[in-house]
C-alpha positions in Angstrom: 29.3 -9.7 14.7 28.8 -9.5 11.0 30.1 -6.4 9.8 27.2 -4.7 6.9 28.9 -1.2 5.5 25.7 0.2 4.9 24.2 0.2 8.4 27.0 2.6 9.3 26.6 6.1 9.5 29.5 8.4 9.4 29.3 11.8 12.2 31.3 14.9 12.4 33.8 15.5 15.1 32.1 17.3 18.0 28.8 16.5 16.8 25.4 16.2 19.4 23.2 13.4 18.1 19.8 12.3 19.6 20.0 8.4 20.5 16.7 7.0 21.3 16.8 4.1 24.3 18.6 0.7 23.6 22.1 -0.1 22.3 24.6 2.5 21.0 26.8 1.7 19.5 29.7 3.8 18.1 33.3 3.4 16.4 36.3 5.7 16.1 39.2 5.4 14.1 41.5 7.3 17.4 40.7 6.9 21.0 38.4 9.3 22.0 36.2 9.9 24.9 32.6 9.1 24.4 30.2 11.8 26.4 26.8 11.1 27.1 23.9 14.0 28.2 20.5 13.0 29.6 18.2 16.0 30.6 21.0 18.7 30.7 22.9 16.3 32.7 26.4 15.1 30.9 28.5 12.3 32.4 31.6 10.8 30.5 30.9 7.2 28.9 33.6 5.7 28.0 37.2 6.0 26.4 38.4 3.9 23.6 37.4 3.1 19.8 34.8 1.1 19.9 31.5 1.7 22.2 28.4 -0.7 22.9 26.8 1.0 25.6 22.9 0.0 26.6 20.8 3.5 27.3 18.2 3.5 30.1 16.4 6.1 28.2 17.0 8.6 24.9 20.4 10.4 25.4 22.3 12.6 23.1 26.1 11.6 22.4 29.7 13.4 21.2 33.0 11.9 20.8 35.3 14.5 21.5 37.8 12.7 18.9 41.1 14.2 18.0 41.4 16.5 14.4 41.7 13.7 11.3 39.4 10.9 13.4 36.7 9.2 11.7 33.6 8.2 14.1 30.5 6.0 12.5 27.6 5.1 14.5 25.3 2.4 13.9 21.8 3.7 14.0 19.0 1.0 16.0 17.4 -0.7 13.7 13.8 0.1 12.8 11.2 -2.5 14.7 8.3 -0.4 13.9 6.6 0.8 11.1 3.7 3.7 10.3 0.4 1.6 8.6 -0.3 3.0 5.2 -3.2 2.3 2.5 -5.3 -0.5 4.3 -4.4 -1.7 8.0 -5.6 -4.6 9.1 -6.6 -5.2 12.8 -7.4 -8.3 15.0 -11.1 -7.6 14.8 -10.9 -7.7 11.2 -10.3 -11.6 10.9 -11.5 -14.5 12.3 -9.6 -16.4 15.3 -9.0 -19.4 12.6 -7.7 -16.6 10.0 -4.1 -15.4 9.4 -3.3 -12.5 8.2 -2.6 -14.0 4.8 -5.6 -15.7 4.7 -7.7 -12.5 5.1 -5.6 -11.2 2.5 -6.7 -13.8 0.5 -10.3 -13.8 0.9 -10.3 -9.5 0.4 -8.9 -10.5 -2.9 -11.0 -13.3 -4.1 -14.3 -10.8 -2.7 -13.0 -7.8 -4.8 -12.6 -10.3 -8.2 -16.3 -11.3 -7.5 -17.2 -7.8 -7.4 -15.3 -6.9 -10.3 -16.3 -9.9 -12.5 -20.3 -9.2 -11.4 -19.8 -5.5 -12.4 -18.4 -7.0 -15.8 -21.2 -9.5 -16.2 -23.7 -6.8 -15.4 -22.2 -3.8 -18.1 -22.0 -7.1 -20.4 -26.2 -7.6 -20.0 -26.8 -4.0 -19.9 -24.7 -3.7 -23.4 -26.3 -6.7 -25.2 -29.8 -5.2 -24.1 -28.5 -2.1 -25.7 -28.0 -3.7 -28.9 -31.3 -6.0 -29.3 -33.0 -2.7 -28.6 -30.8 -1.1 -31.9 -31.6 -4.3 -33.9 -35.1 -4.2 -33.1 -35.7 -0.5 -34.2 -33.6 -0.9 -37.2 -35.7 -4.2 -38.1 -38.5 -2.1 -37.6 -37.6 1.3 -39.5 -36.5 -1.5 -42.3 -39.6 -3.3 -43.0 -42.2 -1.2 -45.1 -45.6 -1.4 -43.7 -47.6 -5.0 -45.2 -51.4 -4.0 -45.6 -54.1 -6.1 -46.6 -55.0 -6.7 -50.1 -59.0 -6.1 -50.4 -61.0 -9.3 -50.4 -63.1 -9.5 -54.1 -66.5 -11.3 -53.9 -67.9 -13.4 -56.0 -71.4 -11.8 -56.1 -70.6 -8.3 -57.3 -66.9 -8.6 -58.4 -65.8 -5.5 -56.6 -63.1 -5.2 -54.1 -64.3 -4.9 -50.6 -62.0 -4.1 -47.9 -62.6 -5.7 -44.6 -62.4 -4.1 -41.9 
């Protein structure tokens, strides 16, 4: 077994701890007896330094370890996890689809969302401005009347209306 420092935890002498069903497994620097309690019911597990005992269901443990010993457990490692932010389901994705796959199309669905929103705020801005160019075009320009039309007969300006 490849020894990792960090998935042992280290326990107080005497201490009750909850073991969940699966392998235990516990070492102690001095033999010790290792005590085992299911349901109020506590049977003696084994004697020695190192345990590997497979539970039948969740137990709580004790060494009953002489003054100065060390005991470590190692707790089971975690094969489950609670979902959080989005959770995925098999009725989410098609039977071809992974997992990644789905991912993948989410994303590329979002970034056409995000890039029409753009392209829409985009249209709805340059509207904005043609609208501001037009008035100012037109608060700009003075108003261009007719000149009044002179006829030859009487020499006097007529306007036409």
């Amino acid at each position: 077994m490849k020894l990792d420092p960090f998935a042992w935890s280290e326990v107080n002498l005497n201490e009750k701890i909850q073991a969940g069903k699966g392998i235990l497994r516990v070492r102690c620097s001095a033999p010790a007896p290792l005590y085992v309690e299911a349901e109020g019911y506590e049977v003696l597990a084994e004697v020695g330094t190192s345990f590997e005992i497979d539970l039948s269901e969740a137990v709580t443990w004790r060494v009953d370890a002489p003054k100065g010993a060390r005991i470590f457990w190692m707790p089971p490692p975690v094969t489950s996890h609670r979902p959080y932010g989005e959770v995925y389901t098999n009725i989410d994705r098609m039977p071809h689809e992974s997992g990644q796959l789905a991912e993948v199309t989410r994303a590329m669905r979002m970034l056409e969302l995000e890039r029409r929103s753009v392209l829409k705020e985009i249209r709805s801005e340059a509207a904005a401005l043609r609208a501001a160019r037009d008035a100012a075009e037109k608060s700009v320009q003075p108003g261009i009347e007719a000149a009044p039309e002179q006829t030859e007969e009487t020499g006097d300006a007529h306007e036409t209306v």
